[in-house]
N, C-alpha and C positions, 0 to 999 in steps of 0.2 A: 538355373539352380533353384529349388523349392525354394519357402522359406521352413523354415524349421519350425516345425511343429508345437515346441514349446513355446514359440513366440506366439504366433498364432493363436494359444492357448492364454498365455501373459493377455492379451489383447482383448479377449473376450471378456475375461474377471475383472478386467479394469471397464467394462462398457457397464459388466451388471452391478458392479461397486458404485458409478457414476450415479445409474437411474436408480438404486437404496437410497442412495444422498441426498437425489432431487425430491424422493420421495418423502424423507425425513423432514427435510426444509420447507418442503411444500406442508408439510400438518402441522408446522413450531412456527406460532405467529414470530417470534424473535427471532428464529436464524432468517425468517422469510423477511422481517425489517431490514437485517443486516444485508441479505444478497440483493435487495433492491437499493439500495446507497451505495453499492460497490459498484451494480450498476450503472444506477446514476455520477457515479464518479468516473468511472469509463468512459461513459457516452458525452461527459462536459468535456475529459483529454481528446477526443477525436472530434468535437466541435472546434476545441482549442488549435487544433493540431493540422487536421488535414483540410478542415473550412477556411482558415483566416490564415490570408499570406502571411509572413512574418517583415515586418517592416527594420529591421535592424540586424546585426552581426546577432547583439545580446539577446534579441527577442530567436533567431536562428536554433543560439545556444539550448535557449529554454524550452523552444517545442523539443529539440531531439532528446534532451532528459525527461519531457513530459512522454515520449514515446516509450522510453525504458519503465516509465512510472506505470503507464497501461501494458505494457509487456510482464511485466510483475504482475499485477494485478490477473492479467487473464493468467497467467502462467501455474501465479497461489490457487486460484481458482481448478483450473483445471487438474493440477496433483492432487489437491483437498480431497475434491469431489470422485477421486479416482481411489480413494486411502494410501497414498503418500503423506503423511501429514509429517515428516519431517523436511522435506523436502520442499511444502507448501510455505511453512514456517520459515525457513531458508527466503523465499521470496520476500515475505513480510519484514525482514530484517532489510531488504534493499529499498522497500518502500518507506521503511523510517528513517534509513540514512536520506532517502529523498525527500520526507518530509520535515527534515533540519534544515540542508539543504538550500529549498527553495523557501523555507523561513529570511535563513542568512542572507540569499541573495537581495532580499526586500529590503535592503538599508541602502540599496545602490544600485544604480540601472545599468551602470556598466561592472559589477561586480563579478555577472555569470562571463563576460566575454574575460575578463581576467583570471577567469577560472579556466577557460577553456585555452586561453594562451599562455599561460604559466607553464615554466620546466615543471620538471616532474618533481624534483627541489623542494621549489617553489610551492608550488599547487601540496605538496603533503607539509610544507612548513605553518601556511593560513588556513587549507581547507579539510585538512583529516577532520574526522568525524569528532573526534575528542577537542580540537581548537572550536566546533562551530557551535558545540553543545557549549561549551564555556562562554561563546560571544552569545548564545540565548540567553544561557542563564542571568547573563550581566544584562543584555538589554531589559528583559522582563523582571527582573529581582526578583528570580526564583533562589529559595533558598534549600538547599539538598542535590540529590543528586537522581533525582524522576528518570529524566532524560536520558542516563547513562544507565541507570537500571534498565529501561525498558529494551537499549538497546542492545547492552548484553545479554539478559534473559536468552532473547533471540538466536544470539551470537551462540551462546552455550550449547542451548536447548538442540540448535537445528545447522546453523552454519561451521562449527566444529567440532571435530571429534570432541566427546565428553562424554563422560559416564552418566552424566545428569541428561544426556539425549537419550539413554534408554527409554524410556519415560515414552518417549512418540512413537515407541517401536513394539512398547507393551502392553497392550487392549486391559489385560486382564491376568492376573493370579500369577501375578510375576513370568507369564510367559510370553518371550517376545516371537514376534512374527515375520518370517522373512518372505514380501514382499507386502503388495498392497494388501490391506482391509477395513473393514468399516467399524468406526468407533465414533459415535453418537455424541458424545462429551467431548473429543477433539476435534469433533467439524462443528460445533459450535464453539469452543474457544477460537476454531481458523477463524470462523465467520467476523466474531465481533470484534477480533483482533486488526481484520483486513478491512473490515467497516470502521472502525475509528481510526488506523492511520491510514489508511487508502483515501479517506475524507476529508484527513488534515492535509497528505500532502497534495492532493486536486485542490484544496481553497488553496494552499499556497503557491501552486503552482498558475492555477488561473487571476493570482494575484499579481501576477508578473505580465499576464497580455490584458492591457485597459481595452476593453471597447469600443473600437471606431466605426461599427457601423449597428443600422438596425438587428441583422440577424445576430449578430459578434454581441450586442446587448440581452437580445431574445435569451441567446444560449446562455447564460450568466443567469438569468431571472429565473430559469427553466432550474439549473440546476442549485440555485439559491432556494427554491420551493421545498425541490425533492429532500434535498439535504436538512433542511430544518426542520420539516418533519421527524427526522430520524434523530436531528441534534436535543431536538424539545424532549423526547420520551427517552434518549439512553446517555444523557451526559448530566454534569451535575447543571446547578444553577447559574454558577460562576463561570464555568466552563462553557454552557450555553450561551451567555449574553457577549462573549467575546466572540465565539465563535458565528451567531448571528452576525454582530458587528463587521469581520472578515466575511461573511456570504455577501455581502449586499453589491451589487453590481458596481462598478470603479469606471 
């Protein structure tokens, strides 16, 4: 049986939407900052992930969520670059709940295997998204509600029906567009969105496997480099010296 011609067709618009994108990114020194930190956050999850055994149940846990972290990550990437950008956004929303997350898991090294063998009960009584944003905010004495905005924005915008997702679906003059296309001001909002929580949750999640050997340290420095560079020039001061602080090899 063929395949159907429209598909085939779907297929094509989505290659030449692709290489506009690369092309855009490639002349905007800023979204080209941004696709290299997402990179480099990629490439430290599959140093993390498929180089270094896992030496425990909990550490087990943390590579197979570090796998969904880079599954997201290629996945945002890939819709973005295609003009799916609500779809991309959808992604980004999983990478924040990832990068809570593997925050929460850092107060305890058996915390992720009790995530992972908890009933189902259980596991949404301690770890919904809304208990681990309140156990951050209490750790850090943050005062407001950052955390919970950012990740409903998301939520709204791109993971549920809502009137407030039109917005991803309409380029221009109030008319929306049904299928992919290219919009300039939302694959840079994707970019810097997937660059700073794609960043946060790779340090956090590489903060959960210490170092045991030469190369397991190599890949830590490699991507402590890459990433400060990016953290020095688009975060604030505050936000930098912490986030410095969490790159440094463990």
């Amino acid at each position: 049986m063929a395949i159907p011609e429209n598909i085939v067709v779907l297929g094509q618009r989505e290659s030449e939407l692709r290489e506009q994108s690369l092309g855009a990114i490639d002349g905007d020194e800023r979204m080209s900052d941004h696709l290299d930190v997402i990179e480099a956050t990629m490439s430290a999850l599959m140093d993390h992930v498929r180089d270094r055994p896992e030496r425990s149940q909990a550490e087990l846990v943390v590579k197979r969520l570090g796998i969904r972290l880079f599954n997201n990550l290629a996945s945002g990437l890939s819709q973005g670059l295609k003009g799916y950008y609500q779809q991309a956004f959808d992604a980004v929303r999983d990478v924040v709940e990832l990068q809570f997350l593997f925050d929460d898991f850092g107060t305890d090294p058996e915390k992720p295997l009790r995530w992972a063998l908890a009933s189902k009960v259980e596991r949404e009584r301690e770890f919904r998204p809304a208990e681990v944003r309140k156990r951050l905010d209490a750790r850090y004495k943050h005062v407001g509600d950052a955390r919970r905005k950012a990740y409903q924005a998301l939520s709204t915008m791109a993971s549920h029906p809502s009137p407030d997702g039109f917005a991803l679906i309409t380029p221009r003059d109030n008319l929306s567009v049904t299928g992919p296309f290219f919009e300039a001001r939302f694959l840079d909002a994707l970019l810097a969105e997937m660059a700073q929580h794609g960043l946060g949750a790779g340090v956090n999640f590489t903060s959960l496997l210490a170092a045991q050997t030469e190369a397991e340290m190599a890949a830590k420095i490699v991507y402590a480099q890459r990433a400060g560079r990016w953290v020095e020039r688009y975060m604030s001061k505050e936000v930098a010296e912490v986030m410095a602080a969490d790159l440094g090899p463990s």
